[in-house]
mmCIF file as gemmi writes it, N, C-alpha and C atoms, coordinates in Angstrom:
data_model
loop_
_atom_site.group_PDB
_atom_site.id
_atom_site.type_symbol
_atom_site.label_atom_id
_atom_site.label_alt_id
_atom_site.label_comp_id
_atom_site.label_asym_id
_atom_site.label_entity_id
_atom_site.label_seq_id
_atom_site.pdbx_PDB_ins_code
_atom_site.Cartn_x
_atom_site.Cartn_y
_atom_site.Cartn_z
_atom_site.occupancy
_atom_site.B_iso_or_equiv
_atom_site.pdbx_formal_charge
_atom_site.auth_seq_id
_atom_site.auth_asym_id
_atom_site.pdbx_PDB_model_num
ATOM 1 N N . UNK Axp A 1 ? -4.187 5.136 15.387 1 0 ? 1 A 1
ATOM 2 C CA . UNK Axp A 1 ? -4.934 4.746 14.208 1 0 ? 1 A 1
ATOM 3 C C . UNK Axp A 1 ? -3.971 4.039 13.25 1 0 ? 1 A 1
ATOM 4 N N . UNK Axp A 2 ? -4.641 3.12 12.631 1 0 ? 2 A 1
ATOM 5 C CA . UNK Axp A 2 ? -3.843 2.545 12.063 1 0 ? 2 A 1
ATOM 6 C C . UNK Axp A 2 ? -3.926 2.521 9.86 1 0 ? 2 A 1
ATOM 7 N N . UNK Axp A 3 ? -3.095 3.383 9.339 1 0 ? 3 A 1
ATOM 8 C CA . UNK Axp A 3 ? -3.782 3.293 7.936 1 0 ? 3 A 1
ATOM 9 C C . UNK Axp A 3 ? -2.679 2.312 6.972 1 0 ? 3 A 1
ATOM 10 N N . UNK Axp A 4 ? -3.637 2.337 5.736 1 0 ? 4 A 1
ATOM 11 C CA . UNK Axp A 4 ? -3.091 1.514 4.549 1 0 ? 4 A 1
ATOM 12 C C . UNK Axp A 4 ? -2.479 2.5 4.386 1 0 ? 4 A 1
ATOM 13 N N . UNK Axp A 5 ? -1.132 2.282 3.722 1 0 ? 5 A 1
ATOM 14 C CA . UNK Axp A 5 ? -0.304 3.673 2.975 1 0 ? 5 A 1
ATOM 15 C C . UNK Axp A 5 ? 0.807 3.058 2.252 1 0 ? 5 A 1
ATOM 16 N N . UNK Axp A 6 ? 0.953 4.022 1.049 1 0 ? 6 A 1
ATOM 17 C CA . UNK Axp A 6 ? 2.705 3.376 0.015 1 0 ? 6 A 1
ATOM 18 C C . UNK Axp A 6 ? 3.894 3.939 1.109 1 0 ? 6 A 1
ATOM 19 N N . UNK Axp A 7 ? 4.938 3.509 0.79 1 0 ? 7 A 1
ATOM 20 C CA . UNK Axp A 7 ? 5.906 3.546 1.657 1 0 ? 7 A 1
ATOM 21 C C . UNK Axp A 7 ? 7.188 3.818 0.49 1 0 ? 7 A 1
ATOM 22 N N . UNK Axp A 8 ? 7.939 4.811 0.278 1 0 ? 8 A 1
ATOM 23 C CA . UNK Axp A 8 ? 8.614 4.312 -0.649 1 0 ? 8 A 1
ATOM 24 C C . UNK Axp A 8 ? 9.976 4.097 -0.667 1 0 ? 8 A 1
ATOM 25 N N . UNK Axp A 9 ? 10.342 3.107 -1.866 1 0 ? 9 A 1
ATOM 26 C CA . UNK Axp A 9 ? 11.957 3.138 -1.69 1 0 ? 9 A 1
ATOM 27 C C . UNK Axp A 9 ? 12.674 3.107 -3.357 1 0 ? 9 A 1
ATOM 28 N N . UNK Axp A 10 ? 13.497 2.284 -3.659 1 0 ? 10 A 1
ATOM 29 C CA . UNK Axp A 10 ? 14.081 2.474 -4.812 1 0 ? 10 A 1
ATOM 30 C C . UNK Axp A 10 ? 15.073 3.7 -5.014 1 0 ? 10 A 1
ATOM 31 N N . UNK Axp A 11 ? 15.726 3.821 -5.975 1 0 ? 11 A 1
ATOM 32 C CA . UNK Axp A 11 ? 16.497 4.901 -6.334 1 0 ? 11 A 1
ATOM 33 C C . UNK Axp A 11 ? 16.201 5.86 -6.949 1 0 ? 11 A 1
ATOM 34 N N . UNK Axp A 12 ? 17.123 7.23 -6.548 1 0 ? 12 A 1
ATOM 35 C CA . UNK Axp A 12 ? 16.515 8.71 -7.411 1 0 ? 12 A 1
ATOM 36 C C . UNK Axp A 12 ? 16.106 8.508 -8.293 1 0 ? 12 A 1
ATOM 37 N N . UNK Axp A 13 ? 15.116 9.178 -8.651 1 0 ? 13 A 1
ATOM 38 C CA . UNK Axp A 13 ? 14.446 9.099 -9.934 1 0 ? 13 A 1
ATOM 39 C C . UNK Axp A 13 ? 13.911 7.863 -10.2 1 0 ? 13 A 1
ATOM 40 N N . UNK Axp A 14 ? 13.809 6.941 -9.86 1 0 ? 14 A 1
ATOM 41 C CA . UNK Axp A 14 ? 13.359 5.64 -9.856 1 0 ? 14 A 1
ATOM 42 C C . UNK Axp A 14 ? 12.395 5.182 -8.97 1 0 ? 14 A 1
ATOM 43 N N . UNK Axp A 15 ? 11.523 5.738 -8.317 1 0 ? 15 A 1
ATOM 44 C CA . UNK Axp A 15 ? 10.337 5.344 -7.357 1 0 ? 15 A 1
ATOM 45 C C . UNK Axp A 15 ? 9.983 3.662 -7.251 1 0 ? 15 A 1
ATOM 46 N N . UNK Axp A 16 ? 9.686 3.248 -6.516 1 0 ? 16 A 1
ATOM 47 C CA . UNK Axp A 16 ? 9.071 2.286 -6.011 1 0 ? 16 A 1
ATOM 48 C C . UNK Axp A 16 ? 8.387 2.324 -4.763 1 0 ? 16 A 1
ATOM 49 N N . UNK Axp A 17 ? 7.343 1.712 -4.877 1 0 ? 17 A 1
ATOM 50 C CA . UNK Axp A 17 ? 6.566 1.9 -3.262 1 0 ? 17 A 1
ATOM 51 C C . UNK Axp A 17 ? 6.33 0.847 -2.683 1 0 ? 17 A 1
ATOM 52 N N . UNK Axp A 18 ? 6.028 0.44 -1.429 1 0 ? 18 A 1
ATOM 53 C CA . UNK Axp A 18 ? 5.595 -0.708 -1.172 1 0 ? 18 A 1
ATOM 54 C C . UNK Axp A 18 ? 3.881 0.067 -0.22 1 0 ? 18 A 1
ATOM 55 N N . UNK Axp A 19 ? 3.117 -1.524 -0.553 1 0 ? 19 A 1
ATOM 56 C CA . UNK Axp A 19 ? 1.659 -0.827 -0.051 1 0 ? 19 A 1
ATOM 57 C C . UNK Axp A 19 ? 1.68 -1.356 1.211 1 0 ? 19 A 1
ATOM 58 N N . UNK Axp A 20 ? 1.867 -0.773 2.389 1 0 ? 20 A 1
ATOM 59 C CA . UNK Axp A 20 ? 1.868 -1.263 3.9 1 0 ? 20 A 1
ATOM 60 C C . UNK Axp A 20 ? 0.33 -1.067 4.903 1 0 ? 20 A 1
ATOM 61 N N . UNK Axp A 21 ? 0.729 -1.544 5.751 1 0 ? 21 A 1
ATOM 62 C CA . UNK Axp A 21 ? 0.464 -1.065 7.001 1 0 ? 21 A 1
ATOM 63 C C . UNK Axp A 21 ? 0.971 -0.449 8.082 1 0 ? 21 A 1
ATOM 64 N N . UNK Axp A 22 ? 0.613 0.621 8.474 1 0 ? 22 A 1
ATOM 65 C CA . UNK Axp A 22 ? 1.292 1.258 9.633 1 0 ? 22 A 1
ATOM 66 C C . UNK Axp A 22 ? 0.703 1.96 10.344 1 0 ? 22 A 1
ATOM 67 N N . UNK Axp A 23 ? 1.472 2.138 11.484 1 0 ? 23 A 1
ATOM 68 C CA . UNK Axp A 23 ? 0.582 3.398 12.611 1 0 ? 23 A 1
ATOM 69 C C . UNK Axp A 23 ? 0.846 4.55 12.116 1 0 ? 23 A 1
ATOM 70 N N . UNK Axp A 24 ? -0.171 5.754 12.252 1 0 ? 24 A 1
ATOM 71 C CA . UNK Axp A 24 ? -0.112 6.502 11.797 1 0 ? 24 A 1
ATOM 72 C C . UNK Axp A 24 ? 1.25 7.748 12.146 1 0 ? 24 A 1
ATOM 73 N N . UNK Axp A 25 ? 1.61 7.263 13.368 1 0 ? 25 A 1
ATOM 74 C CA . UNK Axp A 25 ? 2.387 8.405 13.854 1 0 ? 25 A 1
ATOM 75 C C . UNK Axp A 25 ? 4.068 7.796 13.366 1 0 ? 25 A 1
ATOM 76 N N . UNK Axp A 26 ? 4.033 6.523 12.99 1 0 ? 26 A 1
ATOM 77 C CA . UNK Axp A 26 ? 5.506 5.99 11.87 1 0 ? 26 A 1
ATOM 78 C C . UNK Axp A 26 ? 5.731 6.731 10.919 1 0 ? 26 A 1
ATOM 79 N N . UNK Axp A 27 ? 7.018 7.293 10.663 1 0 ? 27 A 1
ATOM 80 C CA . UNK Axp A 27 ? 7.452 8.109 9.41 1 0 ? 27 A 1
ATOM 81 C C . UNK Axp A 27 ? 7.095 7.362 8.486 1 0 ? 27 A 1
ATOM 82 N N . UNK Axp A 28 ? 6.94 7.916 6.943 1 0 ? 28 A 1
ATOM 83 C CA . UNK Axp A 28 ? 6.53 7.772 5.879 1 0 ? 28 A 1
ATOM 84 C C . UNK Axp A 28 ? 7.337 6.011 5.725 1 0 ? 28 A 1
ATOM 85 N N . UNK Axp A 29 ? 8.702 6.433 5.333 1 0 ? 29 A 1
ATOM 86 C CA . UNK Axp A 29 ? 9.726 5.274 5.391 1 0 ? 29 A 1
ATOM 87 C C . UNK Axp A 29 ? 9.692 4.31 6.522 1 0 ? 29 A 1
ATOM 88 N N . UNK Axp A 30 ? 9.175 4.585 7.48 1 0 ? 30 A 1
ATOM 89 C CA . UNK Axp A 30 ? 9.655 4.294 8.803 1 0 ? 30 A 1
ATOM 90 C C . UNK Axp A 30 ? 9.433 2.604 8.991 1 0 ? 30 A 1
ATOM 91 N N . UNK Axp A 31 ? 9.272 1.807 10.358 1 0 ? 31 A 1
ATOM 92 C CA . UNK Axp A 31 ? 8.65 0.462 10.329 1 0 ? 31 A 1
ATOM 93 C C . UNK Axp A 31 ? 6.872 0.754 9.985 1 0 ? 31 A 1
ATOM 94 N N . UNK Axp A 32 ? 6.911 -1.1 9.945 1 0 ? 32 A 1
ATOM 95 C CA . UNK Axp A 32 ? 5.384 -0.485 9.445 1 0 ? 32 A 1
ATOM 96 C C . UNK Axp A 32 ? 4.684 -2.355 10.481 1 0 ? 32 A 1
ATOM 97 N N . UNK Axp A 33 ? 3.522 -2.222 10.05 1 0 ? 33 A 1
ATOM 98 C CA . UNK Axp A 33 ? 3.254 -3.512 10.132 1 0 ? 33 A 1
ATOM 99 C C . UNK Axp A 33 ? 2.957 -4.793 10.013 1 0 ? 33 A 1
ATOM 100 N N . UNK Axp A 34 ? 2.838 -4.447 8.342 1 0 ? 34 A 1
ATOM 101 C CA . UNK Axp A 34 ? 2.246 -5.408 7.411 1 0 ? 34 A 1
ATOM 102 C C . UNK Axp A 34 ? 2.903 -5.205 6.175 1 0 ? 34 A 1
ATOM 103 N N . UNK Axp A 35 ? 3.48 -6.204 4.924 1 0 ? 35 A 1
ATOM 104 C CA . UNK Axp A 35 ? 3.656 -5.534 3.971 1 0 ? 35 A 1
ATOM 105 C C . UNK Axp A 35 ? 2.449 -6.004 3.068 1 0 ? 35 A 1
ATOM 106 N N . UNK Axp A 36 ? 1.634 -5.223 2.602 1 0 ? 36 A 1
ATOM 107 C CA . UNK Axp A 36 ? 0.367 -5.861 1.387 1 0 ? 36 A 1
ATOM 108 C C . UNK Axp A 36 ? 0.818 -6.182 0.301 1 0 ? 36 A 1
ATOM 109 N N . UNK Axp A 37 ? 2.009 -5.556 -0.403 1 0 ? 37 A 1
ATOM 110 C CA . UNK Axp A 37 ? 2.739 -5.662 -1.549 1 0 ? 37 A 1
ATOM 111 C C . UNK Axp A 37 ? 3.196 -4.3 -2.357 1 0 ? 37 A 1
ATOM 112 N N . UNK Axp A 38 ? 3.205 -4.193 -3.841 1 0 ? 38 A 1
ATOM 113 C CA . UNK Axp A 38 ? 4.414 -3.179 -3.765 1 0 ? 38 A 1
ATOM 114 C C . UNK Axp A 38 ? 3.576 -2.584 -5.382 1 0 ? 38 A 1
ATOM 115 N N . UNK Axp A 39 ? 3.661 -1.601 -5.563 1 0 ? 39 A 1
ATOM 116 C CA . UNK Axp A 39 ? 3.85 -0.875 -6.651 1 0 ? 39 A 1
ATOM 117 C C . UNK Axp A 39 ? 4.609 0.019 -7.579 1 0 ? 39 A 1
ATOM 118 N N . UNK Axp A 40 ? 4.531 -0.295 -8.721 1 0 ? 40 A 1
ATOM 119 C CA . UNK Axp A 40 ? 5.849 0.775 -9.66 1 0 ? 40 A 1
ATOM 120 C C . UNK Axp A 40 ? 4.858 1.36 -10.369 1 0 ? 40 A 1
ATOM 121 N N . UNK Axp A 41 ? 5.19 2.861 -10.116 1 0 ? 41 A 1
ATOM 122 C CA . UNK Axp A 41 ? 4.209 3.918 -10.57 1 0 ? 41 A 1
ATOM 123 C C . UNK Axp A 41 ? 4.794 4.497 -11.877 1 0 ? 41 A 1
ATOM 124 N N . UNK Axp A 42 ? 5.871 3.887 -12.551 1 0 ? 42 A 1
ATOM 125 C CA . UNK Axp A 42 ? 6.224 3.947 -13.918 1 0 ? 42 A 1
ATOM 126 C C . UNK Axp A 42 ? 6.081 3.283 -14.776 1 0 ? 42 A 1
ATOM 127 N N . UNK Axp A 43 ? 5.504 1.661 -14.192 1 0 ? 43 A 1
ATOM 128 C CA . UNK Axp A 43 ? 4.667 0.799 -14.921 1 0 ? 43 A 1
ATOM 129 C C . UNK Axp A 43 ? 6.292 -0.015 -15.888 1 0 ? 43 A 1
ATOM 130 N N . UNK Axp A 44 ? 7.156 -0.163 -15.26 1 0 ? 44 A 1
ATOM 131 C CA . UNK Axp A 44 ? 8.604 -0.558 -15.784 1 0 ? 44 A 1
ATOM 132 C C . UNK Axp A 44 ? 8.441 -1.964 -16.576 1 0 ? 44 A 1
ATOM 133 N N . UNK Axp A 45 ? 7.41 -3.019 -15.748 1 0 ? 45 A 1
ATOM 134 C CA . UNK Axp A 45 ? 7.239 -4.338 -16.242 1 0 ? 45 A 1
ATOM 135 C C . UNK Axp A 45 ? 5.988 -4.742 -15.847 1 0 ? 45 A 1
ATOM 136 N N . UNK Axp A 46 ? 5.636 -5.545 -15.932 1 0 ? 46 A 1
ATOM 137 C CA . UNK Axp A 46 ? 4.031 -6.119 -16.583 1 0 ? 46 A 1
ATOM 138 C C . UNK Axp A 46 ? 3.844 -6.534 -14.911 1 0 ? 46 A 1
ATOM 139 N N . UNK Axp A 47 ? 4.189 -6.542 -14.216 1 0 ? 47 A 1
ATOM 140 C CA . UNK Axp A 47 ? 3.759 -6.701 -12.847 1 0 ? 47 A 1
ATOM 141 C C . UNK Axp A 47 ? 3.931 -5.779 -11.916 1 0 ? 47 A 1
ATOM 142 N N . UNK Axp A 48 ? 3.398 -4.302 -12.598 1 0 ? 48 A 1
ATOM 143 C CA . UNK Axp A 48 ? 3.885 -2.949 -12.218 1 0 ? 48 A 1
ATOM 144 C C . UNK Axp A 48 ? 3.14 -3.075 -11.191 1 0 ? 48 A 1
ATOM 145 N N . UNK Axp A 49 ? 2.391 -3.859 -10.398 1 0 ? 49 A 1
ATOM 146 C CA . UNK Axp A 49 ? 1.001 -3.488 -9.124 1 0 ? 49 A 1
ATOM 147 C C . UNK Axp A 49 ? 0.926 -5.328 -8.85 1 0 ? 49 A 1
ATOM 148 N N . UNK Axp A 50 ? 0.961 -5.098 -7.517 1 0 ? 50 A 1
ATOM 149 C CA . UNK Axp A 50 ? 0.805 -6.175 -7.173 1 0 ? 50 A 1
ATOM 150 C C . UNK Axp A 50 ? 0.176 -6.45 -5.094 1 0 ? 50 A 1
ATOM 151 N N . UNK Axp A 51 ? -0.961 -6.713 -5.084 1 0 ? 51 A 1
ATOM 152 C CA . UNK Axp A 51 ? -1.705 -6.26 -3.72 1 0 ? 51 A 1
ATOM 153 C C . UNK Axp A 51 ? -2.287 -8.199 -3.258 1 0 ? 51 A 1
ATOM 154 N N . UNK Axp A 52 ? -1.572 -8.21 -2.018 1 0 ? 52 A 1
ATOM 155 C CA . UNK Axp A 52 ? -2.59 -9.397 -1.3 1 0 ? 52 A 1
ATOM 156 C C . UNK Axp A 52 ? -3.656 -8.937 -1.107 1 0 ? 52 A 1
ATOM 157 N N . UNK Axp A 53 ? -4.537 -8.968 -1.852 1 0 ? 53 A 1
ATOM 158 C CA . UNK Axp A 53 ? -5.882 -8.76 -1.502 1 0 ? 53 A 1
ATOM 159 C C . UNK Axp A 53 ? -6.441 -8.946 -0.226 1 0 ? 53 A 1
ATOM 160 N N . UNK Axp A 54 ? -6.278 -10.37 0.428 1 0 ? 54 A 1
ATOM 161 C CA . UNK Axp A 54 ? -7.132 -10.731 1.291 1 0 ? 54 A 1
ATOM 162 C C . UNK Axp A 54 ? -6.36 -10.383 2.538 1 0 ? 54 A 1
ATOM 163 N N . UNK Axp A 55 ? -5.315 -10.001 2.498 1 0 ? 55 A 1
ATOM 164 C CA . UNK Axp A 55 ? -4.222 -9.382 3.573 1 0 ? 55 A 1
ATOM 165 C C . UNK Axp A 55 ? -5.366 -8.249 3.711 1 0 ? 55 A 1
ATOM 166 N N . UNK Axp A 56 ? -5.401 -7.54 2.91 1 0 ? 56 A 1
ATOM 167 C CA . UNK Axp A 56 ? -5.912 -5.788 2.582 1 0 ? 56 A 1
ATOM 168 C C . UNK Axp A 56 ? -7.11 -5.98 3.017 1 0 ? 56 A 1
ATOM 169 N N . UNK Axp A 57 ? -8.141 -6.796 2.627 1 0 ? 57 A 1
ATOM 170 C CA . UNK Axp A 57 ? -9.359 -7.048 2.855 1 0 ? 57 A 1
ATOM 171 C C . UNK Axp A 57 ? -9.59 -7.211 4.865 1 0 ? 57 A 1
ATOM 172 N N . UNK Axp A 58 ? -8.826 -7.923 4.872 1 0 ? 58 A 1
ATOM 173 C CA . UNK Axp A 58 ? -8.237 -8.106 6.408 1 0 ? 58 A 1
ATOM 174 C C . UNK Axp A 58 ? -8.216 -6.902 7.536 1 0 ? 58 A 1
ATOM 175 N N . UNK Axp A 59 ? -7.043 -6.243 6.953 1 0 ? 59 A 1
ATOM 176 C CA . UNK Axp A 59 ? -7.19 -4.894 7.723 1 0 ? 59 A 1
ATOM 177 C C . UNK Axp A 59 ? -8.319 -3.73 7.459 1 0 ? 59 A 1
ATOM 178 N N . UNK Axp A 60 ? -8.749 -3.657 6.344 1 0 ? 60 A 1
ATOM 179 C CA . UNK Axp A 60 ? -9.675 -2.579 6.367 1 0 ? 60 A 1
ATOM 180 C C . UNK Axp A 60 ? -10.564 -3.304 7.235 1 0 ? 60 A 1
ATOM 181 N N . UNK Axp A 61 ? -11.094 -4.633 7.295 1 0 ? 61 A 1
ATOM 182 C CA . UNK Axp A 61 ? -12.553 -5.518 8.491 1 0 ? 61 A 1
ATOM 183 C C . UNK Axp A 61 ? -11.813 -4.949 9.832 1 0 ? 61 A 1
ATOM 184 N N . UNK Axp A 62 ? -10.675 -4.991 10.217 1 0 ? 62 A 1
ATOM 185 C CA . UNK Axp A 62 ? -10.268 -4.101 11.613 1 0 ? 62 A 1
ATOM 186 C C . UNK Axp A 62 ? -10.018 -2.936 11.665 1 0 ? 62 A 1
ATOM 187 N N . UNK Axp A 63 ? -10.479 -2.128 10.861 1 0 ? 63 A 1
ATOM 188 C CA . UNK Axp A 63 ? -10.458 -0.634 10.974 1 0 ? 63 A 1
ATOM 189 C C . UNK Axp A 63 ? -9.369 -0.106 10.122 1 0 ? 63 A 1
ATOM 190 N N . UNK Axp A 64 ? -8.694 -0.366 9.715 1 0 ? 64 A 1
ATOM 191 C CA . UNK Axp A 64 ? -7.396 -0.044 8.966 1 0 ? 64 A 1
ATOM 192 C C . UNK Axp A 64 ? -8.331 1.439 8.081 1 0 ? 64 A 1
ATOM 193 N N . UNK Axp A 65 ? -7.4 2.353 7.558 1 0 ? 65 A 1
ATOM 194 C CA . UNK Axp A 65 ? -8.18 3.274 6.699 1 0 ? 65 A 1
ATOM 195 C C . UNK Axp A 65 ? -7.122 3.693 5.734 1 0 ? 65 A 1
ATOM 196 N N . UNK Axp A 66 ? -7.34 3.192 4.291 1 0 ? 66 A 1
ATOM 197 C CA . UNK Axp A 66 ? -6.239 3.339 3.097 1 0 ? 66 A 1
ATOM 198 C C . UNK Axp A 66 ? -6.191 5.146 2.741 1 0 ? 66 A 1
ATOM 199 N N . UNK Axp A 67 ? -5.327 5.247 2.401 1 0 ? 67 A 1
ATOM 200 C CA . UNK Axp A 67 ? -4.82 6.987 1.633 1 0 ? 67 A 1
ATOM 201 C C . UNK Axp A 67 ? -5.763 6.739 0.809 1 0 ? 67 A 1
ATOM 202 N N . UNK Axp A 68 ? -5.563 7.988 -0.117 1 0 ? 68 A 1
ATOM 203 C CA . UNK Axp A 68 ? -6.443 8.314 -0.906 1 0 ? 68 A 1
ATOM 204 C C . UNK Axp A 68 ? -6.044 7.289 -1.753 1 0 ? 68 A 1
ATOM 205 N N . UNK Axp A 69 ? -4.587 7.247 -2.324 1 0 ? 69 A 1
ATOM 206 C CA . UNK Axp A 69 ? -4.178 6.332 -3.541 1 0 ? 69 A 1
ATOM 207 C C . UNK Axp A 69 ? -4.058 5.551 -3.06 1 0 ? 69 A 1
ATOM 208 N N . UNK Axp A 70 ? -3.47 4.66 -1.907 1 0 ? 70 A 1
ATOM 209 C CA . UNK Axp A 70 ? -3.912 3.325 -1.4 1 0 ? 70 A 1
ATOM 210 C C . UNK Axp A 70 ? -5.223 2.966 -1.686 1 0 ? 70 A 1
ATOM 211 N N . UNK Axp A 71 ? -6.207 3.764 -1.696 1 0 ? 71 A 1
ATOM 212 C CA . UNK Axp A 71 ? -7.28 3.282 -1.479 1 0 ? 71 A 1
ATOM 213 C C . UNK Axp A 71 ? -7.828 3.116 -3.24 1 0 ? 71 A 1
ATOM 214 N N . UNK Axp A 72 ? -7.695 3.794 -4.152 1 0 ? 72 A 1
ATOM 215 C CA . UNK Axp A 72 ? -7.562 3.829 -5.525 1 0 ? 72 A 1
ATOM 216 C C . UNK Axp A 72 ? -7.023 2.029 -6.175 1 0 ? 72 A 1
ATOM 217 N N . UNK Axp A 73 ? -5.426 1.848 -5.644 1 0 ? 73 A 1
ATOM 218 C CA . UNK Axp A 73 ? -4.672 0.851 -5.946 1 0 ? 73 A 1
ATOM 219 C C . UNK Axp A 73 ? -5.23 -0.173 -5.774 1 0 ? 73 A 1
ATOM 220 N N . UNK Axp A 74 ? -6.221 -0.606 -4.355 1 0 ? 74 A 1
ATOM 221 C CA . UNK Axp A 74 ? -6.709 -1.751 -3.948 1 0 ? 74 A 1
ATOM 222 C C . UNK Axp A 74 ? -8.197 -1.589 -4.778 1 0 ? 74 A 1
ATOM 223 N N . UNK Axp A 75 ? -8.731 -0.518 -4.755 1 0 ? 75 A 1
ATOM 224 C CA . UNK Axp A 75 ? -10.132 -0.89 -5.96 1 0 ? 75 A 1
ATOM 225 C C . UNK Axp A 75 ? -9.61 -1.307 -6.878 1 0 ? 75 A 1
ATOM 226 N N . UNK Axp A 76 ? -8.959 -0.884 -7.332 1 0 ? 76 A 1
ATOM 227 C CA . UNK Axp A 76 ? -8.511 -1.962 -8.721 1 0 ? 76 A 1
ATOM 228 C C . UNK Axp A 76 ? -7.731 -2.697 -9.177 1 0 ? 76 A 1
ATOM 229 N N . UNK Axp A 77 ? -7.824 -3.632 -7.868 1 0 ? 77 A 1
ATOM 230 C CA . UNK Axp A 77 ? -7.209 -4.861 -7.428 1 0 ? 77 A 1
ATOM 231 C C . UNK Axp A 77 ? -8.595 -5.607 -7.088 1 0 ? 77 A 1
ATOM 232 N N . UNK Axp A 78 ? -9.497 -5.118 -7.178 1 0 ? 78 A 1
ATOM 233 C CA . UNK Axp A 78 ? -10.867 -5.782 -6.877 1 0 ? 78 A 1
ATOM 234 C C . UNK Axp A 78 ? -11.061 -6.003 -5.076 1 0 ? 78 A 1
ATOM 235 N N . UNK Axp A 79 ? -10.631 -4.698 -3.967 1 0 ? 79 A 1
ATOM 236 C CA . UNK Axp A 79 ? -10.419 -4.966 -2.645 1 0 ? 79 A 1
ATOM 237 C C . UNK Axp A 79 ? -11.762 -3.908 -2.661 1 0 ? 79 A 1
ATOM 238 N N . UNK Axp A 80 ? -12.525 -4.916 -2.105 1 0 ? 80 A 1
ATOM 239 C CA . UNK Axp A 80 ? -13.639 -3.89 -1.428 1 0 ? 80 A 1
ATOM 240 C C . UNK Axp A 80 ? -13.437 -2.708 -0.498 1 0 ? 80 A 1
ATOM 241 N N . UNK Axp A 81 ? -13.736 -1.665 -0.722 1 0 ? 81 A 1
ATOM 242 C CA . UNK Axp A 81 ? -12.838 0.081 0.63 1 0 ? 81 A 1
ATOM 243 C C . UNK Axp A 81 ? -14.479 0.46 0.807 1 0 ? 81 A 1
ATOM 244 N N . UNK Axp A 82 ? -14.478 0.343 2.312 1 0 ? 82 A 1
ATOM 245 C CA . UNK Axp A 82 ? -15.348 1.038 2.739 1 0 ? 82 A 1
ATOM 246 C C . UNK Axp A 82 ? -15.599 2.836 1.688 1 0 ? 82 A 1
């Protein structure tokens, strides 16, 4: 199966995520297959969220299935989620 999911990196205390694609059985960090784009969940600068939509739109039409907060991030990015 294949889901939408954050991935994260950045430094202690410093979070950053990126919003991917991956198989489900890839570690959290691990490879992935897509990158959709990336989020800062501390909101550091004015482009704290940032999603290819039509990337995203893409995989959910082939089955893709976003996390809970993946799936949150892209509604309000205007990405239609089953």
């Amino acid at each position: 199966m294949v889901k939408i999911r954050l991935s994260r990196f950045g430094s202690a205390h410093n979070p950053h995520y990126r919003i991917v694609v991956a198989d489900v059985r890839r570690p959290r960090d691990g490879g992935y297959i897509e990158n959709l784009g990336h989020y800062d969940p501390r909101k550091t600068s004015e482009n704290f969220l940032n999603v290819n939509a039509e990337r995203a739109a893409y995989w959910i039409a082939q089955g893709a299935q976003p996390t809970q907060t993946a799936r949150r991030l892209l509604k309000s990015q205007g990405v239609k989620v089953k």
